[in-house]
C-alpha positions as CSV (number, residue, x, y, z in Angstrom):
1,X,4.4,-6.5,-37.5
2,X,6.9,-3.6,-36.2
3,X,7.8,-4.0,-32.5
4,X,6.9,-1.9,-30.0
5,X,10.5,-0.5,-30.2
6,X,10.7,0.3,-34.2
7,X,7.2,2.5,-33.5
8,X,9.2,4.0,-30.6
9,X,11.9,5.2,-32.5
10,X,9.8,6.1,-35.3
11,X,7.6,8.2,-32.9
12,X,11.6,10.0,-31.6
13,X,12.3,10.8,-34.6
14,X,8.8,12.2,-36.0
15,X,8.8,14.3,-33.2
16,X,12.5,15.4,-32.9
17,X,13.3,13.7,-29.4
18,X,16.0,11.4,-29.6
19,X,16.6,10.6,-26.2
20,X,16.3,7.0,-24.6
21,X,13.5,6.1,-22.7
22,X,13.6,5.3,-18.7
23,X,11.2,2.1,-17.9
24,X,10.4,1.2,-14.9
25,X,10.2,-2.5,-14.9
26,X,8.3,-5.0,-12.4
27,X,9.6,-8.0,-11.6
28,X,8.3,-10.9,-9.4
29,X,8.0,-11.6,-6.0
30,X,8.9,-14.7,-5.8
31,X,7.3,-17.0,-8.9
32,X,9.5,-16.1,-11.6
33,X,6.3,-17.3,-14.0
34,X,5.0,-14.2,-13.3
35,X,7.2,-11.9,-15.2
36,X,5.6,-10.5,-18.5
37,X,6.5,-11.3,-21.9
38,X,6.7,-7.0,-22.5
39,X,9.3,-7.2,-19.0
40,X,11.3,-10.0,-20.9
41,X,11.5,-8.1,-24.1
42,X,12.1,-4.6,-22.2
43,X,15.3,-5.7,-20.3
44,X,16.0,-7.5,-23.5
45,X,17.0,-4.4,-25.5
46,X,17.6,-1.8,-22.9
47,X,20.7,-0.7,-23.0
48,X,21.7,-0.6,-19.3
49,X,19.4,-1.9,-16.3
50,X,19.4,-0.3,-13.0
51,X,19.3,-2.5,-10.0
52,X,18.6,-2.4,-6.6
53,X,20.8,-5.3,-6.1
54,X,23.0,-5.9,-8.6
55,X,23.8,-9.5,-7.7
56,X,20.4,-10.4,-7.1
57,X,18.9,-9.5,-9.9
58,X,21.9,-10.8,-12.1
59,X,20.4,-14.0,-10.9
60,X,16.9,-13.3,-12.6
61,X,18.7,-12.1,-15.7
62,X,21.0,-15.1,-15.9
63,X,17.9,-17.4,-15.4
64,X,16.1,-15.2,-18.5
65,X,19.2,-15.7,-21.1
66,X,19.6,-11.6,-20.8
67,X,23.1,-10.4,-20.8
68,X,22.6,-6.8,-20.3
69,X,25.3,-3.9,-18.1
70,X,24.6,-3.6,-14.6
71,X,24.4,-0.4,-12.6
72,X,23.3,-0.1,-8.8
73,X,21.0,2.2,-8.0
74,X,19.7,1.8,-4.0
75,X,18.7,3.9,-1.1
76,X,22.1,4.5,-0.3
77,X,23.3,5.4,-3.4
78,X,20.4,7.3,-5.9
79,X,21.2,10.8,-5.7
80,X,24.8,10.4,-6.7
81,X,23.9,7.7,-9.2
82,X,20.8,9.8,-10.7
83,X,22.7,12.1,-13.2
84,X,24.7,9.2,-14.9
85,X,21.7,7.9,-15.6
86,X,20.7,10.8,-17.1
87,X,23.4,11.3,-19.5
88,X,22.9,7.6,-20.8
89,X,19.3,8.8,-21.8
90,X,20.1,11.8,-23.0
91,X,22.3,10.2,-25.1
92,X,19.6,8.0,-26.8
93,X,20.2,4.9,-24.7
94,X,16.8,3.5,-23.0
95,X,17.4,2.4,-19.4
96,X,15.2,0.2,-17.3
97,X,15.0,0.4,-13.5
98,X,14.2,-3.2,-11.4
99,X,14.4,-3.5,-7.7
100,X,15.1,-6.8,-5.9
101,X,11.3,-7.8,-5.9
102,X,7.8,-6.2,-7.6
103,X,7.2,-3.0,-8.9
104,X,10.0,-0.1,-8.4
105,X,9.5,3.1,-6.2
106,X,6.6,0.9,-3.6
107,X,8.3,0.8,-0.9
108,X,11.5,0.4,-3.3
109,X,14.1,2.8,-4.2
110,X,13.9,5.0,-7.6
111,X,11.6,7.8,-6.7
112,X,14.5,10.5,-7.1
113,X,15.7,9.2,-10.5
114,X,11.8,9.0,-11.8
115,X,11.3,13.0,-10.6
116,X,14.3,13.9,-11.7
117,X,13.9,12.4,-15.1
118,X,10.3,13.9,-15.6
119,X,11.6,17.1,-14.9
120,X,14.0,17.0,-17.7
121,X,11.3,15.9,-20.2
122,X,12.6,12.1,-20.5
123,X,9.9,10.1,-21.5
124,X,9.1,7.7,-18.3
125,X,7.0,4.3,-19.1
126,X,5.9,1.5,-16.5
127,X,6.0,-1.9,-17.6
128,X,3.5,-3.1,-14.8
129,X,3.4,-6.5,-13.0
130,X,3.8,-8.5,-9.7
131,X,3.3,-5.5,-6.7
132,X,3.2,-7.9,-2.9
133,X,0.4,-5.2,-1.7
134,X,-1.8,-5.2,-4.6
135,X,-1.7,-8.9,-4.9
136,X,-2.1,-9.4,-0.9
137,X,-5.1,-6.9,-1.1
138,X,-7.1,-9.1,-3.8
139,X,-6.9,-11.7,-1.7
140,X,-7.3,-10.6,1.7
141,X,-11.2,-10.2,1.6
142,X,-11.4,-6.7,3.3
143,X,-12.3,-3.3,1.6
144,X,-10.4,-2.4,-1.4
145,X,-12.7,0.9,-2.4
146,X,-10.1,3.3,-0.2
147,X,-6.8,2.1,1.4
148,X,-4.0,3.7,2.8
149,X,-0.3,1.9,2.0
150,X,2.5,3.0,5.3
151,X,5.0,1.0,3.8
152,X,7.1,-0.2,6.7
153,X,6.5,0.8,9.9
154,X,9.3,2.4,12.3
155,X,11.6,-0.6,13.6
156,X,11.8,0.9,17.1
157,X,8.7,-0.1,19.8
158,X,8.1,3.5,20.5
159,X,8.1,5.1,17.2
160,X,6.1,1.7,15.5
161,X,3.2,2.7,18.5
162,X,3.4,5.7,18.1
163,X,2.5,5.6,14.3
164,X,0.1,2.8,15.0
165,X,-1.8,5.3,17.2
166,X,-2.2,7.9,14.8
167,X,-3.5,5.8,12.1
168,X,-6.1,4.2,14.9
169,X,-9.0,6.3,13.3
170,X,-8.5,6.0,9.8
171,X,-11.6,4.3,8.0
172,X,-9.4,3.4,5.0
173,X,-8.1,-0.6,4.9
174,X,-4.5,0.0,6.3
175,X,-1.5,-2.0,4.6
176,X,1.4,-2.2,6.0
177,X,5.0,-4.4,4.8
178,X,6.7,-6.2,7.4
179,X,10.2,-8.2,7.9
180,X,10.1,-11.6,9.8
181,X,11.7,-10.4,12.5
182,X,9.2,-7.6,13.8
183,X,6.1,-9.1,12.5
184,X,5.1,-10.8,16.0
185,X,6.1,-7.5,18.0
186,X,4.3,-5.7,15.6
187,X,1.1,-7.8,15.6
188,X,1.2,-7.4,19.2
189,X,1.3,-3.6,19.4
190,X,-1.6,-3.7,16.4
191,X,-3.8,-5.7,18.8
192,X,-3.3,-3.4,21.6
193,X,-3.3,-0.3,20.2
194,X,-5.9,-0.9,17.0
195,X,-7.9,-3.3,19.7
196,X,-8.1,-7.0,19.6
197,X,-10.8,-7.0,17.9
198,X,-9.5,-5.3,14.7
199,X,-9.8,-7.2,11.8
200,X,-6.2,-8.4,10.4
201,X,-5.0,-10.5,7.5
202,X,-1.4,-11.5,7.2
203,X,-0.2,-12.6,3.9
204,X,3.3,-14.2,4.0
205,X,5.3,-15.7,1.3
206,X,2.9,-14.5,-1.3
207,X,3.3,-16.5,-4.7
208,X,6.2,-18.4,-3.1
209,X,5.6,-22.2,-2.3
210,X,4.9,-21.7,1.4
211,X,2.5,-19.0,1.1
212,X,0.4,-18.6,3.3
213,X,-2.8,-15.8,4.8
214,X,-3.8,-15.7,8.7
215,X,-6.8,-13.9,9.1
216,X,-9.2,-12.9,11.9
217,X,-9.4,-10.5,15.0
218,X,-6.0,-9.0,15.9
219,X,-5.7,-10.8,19.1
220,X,-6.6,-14.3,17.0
221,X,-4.2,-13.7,14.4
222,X,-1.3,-13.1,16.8
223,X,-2.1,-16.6,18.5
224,X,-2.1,-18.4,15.7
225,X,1.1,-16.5,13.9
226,X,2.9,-17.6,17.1
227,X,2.3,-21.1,17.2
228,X,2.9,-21.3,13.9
229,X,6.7,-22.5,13.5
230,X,7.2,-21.0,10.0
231,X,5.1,-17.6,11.6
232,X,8.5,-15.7,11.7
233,X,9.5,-16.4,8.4
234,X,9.1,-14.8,5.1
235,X,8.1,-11.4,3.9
236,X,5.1,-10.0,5.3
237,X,2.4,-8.2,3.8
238,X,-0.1,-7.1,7.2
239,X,-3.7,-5.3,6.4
240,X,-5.7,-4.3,8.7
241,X,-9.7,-2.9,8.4
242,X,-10.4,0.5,8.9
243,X,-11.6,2.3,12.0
244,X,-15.6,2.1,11.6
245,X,-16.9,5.7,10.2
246,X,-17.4,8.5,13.2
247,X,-21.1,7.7,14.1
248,X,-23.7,11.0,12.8
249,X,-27.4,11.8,13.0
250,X,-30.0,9.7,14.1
251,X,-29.3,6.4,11.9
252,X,-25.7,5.8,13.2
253,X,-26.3,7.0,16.7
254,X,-29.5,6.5,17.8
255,X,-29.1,4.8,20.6
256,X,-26.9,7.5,22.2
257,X,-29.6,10.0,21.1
258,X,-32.5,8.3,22.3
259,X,-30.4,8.1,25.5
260,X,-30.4,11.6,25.6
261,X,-33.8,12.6,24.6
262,X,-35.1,9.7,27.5
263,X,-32.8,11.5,30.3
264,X,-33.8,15.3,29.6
265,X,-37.8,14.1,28.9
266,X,-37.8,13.1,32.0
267,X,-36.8,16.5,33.6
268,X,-38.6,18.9,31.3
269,X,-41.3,19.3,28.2
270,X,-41.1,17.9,25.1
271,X,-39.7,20.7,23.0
272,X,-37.4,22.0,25.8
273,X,-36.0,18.6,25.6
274,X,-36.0,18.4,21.5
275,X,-34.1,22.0,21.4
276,X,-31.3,21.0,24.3
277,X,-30.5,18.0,22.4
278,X,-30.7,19.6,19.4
279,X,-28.1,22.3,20.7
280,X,-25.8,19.3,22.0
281,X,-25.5,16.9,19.2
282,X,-26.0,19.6,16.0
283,X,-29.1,17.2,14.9
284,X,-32.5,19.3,13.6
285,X,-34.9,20.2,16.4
286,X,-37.5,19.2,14.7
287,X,-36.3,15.8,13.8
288,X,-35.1,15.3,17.3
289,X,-39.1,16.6,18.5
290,X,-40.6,13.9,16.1
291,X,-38.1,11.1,17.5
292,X,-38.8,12.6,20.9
293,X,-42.0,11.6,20.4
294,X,-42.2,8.2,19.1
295,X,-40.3,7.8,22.5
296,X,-42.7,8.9,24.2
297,X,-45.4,6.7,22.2
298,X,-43.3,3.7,22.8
């Protein structure tokens, strides 16, 4: 059977592109049993790997038996790194990009080199795998039908608070990354700012041998996290429910309307009241005149 590779080249050559291939490569975060057998193979033939780190992730190659060229390519570094990478595909040589931990471009660099490589019509293929927030998320036990990822969140008190309390609304399960460091600080401002009631799960150390989830209200969590002795160490992935959904119409707020409807009854007729309430909350008049008179009923 050909290898994924030979049907590759085949497919280059059938269609006149001979240019390498960029893939962008996941690798684990933290049980190396989790790399795939396609990841293996993938960073076995490449001809050059780009690394976040290149002595960190020489370690993982070393521990696969993969002797492959080195390049960094970090935060600090991309945009002047991005067109020698460039020329190695456009030459015909595939490249794959790894960062230190899980899948490249979350939270990780390689975003420009991806764009940049699109643009020039350079075939771009994800090897998928180990990604901390996906993996946190299936086990967490909160919404998963709509969330929002904010990556880190600003290191500094002010502008960390500051972001907190513009995402105090949002209905979508938040997910957030966070060092050791900041986690308790950062806990602390979710609890006062989100409200200490707020649902919160921490997942620390995920598929490491101390991992371990907190979960609970806000104010709970941080507790527990503090007493914990190991609560400050480790990466952190923090979710957070969503805000509940703006109440609307009668079967969300009803007690707010009925509250209304009791208060201007008492001053004035039935259908006066039904069309004042009406004009206030945006509901139907007539709804508001039938509910208006259950009330009354009751």
């Amino acid at each position: 059977m050909k290898s994924e590779s030979d049907q590759l080249a085949r497919q280059a050559i059938k269609t006149g592109d001979n240019r390498g291939t960029l893939y962008i490569v996941a690798t684990p975060i933290g049980n190396l049993d989790d790399l795939s057998p396609r990841a293996v193979k993938v960073l076995s033939e490449v001809a050059v790997i780009a690394a976040e780190d290149t002595r960190h992730s020489g370690r993982l190659l070393q521990h696969l038996g993969v002797n492959k060229p080195l390049l960094a390519l970090h935060d600090h570094n991309e945009r002047g790194r991005v067109q020698s990478v460039l020329e190695r595909l456009s030459e015909g040589s595939d490249v794959a990009l790894i960062s230190d931990a899980g899948t490249p471009l979350i939270s990780d660099p390689g975003y420009v080199l991806v764009r940049e490589a699109r643009s020039e019509g350079i075939r771009v293929s994800p090897i998928p795998g180990p990604c901390a927030l996906v993996a946190a998320l299936s086990a967490a036990g909160l919404p998963t039908d709509r969330f929002l990822f904010v990556g880190f969140l600003p290191a500094k008190r002010a502008g960390r608070r500051s972001a907190l309390e513009e995402l105090r609304k949002d209905t979508a399960t938040l997910v957030f990354y966070e060092s050791p460091h900041r986690i308790l600080d950062a806990v602390a401002d979710m609890a006062e700012i989100l409200g200490p009631g707020r649902e919160i799960v921490l997942g620390r150390e995920i598929t490491k041998a101390f991992e371990t989830f907190y979960s609970g209200e806000a104010a709970k969590v941080l507790v527990e996290l503090t007493a914990d002795p190991h609560g400050s160490r480790g990466e952190f992935v923090v979710m957070v429910r969503g805000a509940e959904k703006a109440e609307s119409g009668l079967m969300a707020g009803a007690l707010d309307v009925e509250r209304l409807l009791s208060l201007l009854m008492a001053e004035m007729p039935l259908k006066k009241a039904a069309k004042i309430a009406s004009e206030l909350t945006g509901l139907g008049k007539n709804e508001l005149y039938q509910r208006a008179l259950e009330l009354k009923d009751n």
